[in-house]
N, C-alpha and C positions, 0 to 999 in steps of 0.2 A: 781982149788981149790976144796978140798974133804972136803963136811961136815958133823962132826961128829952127829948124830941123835939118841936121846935117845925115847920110843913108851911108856909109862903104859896103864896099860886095855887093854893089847895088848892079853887077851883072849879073850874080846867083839867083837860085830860087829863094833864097832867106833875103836878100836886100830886094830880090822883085818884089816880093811879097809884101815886105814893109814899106815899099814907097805905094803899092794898090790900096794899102788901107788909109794912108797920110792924106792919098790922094784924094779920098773921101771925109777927111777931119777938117771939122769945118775950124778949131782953133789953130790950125796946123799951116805956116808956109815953109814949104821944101826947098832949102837953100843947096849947098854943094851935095852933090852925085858922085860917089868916086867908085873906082874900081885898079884894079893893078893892070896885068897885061892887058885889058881892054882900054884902058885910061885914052880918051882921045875919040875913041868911038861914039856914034850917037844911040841912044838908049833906046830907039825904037830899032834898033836893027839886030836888039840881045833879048829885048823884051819886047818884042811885037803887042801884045797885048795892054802895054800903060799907052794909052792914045795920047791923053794928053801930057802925056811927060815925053813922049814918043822922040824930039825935036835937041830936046836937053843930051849935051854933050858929056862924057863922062872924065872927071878931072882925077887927078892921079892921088890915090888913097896916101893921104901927110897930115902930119900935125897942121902944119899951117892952113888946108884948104876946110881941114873939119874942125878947128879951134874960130872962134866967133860965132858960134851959134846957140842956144840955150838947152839942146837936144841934140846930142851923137851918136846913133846907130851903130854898132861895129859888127856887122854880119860877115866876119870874116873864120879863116878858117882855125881849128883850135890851133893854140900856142901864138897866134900871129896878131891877138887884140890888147895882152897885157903890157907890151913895148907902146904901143900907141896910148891905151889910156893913163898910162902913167905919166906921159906929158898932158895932157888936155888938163885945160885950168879947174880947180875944185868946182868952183861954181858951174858948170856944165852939167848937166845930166847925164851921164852915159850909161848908156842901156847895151850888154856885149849879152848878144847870140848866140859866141861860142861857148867853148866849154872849161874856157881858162880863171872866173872865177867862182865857179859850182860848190866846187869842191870845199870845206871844215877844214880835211884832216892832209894833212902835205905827204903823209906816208902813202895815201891810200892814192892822190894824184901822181905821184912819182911811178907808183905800181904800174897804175892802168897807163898814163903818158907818157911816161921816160921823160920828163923833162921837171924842172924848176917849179916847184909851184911860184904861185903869183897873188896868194891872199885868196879871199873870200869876201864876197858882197852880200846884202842882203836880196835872198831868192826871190826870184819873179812870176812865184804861183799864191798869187792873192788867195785862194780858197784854200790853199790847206789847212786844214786843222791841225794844231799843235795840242801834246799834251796839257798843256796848262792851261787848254780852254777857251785860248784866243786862236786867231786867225794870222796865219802869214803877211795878210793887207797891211796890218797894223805895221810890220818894220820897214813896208814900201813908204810908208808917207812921209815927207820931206825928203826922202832919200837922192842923193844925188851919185849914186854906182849902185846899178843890178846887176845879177847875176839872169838872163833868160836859163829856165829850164831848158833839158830835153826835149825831145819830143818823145822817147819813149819814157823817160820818168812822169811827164803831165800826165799819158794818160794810166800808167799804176798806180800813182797815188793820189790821185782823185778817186781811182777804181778802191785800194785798199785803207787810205788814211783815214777816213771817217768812224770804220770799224774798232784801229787800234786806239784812235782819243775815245772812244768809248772805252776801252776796254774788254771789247767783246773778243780779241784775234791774238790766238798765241805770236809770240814772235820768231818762234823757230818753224822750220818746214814749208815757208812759203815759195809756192809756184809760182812764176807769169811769167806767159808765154803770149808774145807779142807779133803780129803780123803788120809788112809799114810796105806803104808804095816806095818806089827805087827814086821818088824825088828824094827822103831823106838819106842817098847817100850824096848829094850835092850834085851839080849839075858836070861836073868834070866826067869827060866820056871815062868810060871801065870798058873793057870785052865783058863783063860778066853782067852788064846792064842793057847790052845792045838787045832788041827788040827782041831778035829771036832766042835770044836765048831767056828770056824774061815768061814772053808771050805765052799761057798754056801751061804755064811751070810755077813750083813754089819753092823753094830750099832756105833749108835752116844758115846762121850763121852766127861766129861768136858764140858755139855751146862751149859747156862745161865751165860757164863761170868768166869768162874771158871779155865778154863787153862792157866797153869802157861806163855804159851807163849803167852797171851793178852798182857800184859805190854809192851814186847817186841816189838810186832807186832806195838805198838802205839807209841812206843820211836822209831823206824827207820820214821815211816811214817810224824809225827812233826820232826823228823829232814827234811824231805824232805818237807815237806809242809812251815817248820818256820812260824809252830804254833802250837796249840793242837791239836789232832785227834784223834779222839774217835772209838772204834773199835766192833764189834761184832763179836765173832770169835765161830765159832765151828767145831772142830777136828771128824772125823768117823775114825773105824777102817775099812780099806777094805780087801779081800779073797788072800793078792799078798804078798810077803816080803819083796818088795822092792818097792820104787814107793812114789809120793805125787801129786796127780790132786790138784789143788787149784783153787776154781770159786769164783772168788770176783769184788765186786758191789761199787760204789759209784757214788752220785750225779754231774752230768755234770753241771758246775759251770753257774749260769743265762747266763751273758754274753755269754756263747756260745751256749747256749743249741738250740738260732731262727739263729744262723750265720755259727756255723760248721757243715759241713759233717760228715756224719761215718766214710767216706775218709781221710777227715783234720785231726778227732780225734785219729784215728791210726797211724795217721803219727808222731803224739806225741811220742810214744813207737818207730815206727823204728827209729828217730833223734835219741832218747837216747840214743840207743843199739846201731848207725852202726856200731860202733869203737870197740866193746864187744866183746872180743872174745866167752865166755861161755853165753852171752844170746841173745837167736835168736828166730826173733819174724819172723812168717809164713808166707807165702805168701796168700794172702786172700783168704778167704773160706777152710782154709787148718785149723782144728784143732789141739791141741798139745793131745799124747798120752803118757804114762806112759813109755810103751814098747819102744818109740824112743831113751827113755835118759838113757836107764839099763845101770849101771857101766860106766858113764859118767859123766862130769865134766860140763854139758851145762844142758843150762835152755830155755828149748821151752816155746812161749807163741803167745796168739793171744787174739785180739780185737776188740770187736765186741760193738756198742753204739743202746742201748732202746729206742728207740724215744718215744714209747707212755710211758714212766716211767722217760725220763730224767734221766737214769741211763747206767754209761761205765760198760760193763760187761769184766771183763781179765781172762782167763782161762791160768793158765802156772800150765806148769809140771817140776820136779826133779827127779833125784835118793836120796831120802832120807840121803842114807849111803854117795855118792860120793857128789854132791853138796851142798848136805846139810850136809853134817860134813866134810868126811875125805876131799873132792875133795876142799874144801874152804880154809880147815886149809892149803894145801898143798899151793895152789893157795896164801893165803896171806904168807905162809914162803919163795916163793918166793920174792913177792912184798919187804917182810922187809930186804931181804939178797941184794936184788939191782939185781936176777937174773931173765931172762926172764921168763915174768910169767907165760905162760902153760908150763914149765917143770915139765916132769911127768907126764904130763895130756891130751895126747895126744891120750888118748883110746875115739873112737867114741862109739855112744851106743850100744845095741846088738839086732838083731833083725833075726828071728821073737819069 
């Protein structure tokens, strides 16, 4: 079976990203390329790097050019994917990048986006574990609308969800603090991303609550916990362009805090994962690094419990671009096709 795949924003780093992996699926043929103000352009001249797609011209992001295909990418920016998928026929897959169907609660999307909510899809992080025991994969399959994650929600709640379907992790007073290469603010020039000011430097952004992936980060983890959770989150930019270290903290629940080991407590995180393909938790004392997962589809993580704070600390890493967008979307357009799910995603990471 050959499936036909339609990319938009396939001049960004989220639509370059998704056609590197396409281009490697062996069930996958890459029909329409489209893009907005680049629309006409040829695609090796935005994306040096896809050789063989290098040739292919980029046609103007429309219902009609991404409609006939059995797979639609919308790697567009937020707000500007739920106008386009609301025409494209049921029967389509579409899989949006952005961040216009994330969101449950239309209160908490109005907050953080000022705009309209536009519904909710079922989410495109196959591993997480939900309270009731099952796994997110299970409401991918047959699905014909995802929602892609974050890239800073993949990597929190793979780092903390294992812990609250356990039951081991209060849900109030959680920390994470997240550090992302300046690819994830899109590839649109900033002054505040230009080299020099990046290069040698680190600076916080979005504290006191303010980034729009708090809501997020809080809607996967009350799913996993099946209840509320409340989250404190703060995003850094780091000196790299790829990459997402996440160090996040929660309350080790009474009940265990006089009975389990640091031992017990991490064995939490390996049960969850054994079966995971894309997230692997370290062999002890071994930390996760940034460098391990470059253009990779896996999520390192390790953990480690504060005894004198009664606090689990989880450090996991991403590739921003590949697990945290394109490596996910691909990963669930498997799950909902019914086909083996690392197809395509067979690239380990890059090192040194």
């Amino acid at each position: 079976m050959t499936i036909s795949v339609a990319v938009s924003g396939a001049s960004g780093y989220a639509g370059g990203e998704v056609l590197r992996l396409l281009a490697n699926h062996p069930e996958v043929q890459i029909g329409a390329i489209t893009a907005n103000r680049n629309a006409g352009s040829r695609l090796g001249e935005l994306q040096p790097h896809l050789y063989r797609l290098a040739d292919r011209l980029l046609e103007e992001t429309s219902v009609e050019n991404l409609a006939g295909h059995d797979v639609v990418f919308l790697a567009l920016p937020h707000g500007a994917s739920a106008e386009i998928a609301a025409q494209l026929p049921a029967e389509t897959l579409v899989i949006d990048a952005g961040a216009d169907h994330r969101l449950d609660d239309p209160a908490a999307w109005q907050e953080f986006y000022q705009s309209a909510h536009a519904g909710s899809w079922p989410y495109g992080l196959p591993e997480l574990p939900l309270g009731d025991g099952s796994r997110q994969r299970a409401k991918l399959v047959g699905s014909k609308r995802i929602a892609v994650p974050g890239c800073y929600p993949t990597s929190a709640l793979l780092a903390l969800a294992p812990g609250f379907a356990a039951g081991a992790l209060l849900p109030e007073d959680v920390v994470i603090i997240s550090a992302s290469g300046t690819s994830g603010a899109g590839k649109a020039a900033k002054p505040h991303l230009l080299g020099s000011e990046v290069i040698g430097s680190m600076s916080p952004y979005g504290v006191g609550g303010g980034h729009r992936h708090t809501p997020e980060i809080e809607q996967g983890l009350s799913l996993a916990a099946g209840e509320p959770v409340t989250v404190s989150f703060t995003p850094t930019l780091a000196p790299m362009s790829r990459g997402i270290l996440t160090t996040a903290t929660a309350k080790l629940a009474p009940q265990l805090v006089k009975t389990a080991s640091a031992e017990e407590i991490r064995q939490i995180w390996v049960d969850a994962y054994e079966h995971e393909e894309f997230v692997r938790v370290l062999p002890p004392r071994q930390w996760p690094s940034t460098k391990s997962v470059l253009g990779s589809n896996y999520a390192a993580l390790q953990v480690a419990f504060d005894a004198r704070t009664g606090r689990v600390v989880v450090c996991s890493v991403i590739d921003n671009l590949t697990k945290g967008t394109a490596g996910g979307a691909v990963q669930s357009m498997n799950i909902a096709l019914g086909l083996t799910e690392s197809l395509g995603l067979a690239q380990q990471g890059v090192a040194p």
